[in-house]
N, C-alpha and C positions, 0 to 999 in steps of 0.2 A: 264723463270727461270734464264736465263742466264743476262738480265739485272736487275733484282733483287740482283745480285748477285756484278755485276759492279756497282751498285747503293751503294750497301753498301760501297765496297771496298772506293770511292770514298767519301762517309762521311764521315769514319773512317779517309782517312788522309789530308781531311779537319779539324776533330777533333783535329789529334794529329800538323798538323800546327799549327791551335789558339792557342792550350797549350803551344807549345814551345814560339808563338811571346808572352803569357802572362808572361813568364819568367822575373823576373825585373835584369836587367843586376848591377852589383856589380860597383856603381860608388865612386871614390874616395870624399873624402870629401875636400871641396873646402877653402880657406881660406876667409875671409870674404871682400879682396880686390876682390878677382878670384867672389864672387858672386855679390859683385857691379858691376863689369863692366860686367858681363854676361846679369844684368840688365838692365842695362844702355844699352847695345847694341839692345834688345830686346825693351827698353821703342824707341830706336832710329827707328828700325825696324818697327814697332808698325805705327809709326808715318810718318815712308815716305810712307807707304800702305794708311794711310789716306789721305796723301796728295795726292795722285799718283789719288786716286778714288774721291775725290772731283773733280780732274777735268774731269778723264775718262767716270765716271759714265754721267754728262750731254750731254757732246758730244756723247757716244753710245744712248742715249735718242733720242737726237733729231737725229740723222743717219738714228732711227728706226722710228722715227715720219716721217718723211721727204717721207720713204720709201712707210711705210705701207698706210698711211691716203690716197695719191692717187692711187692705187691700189686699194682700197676698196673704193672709191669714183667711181671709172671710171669701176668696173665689175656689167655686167647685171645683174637686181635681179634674181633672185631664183624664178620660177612659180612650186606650189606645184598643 
């Protein structure tokens, strides 16, 4: 009875969390320089995360390749 009881209490303010973070905060309106370069910083952003994982992404590949494939090469099989 008594965690049925803690069960709720705790969705309810899970509940009323989400409600509050769905709240949309009252943002000024921007003038049409202020959202170019909001843009612009965001197209720049955008663009060094691509470049950054062009190259991370293959170097964590092969790190994991290099790893894995001997390790699973060189463990005894499995007798079922």
């Amino acid at each position: 009875m008594g965690n049925c009881h803690v069960s709720q209490s705790y969705a309810w303010l899970l509940w009323k969390k989400k409600k509050s973070c769905l709240k949309r905060k009252r943002v000024r309106k921007m003038t049409d320089e202020e959202g170019k370069l909001r843009s612009r910083r965001k197209e720049e952003f955008r663009s060094k995360v691509d470049d950054m994982f062009l190259v991370v992404f293959p170097v964590l590949f092969a790190i994991f390749n290099t790893i894995y494939w001997p390790v699973c090469l060189q463990a005894p099989p499995v007798d079922r």
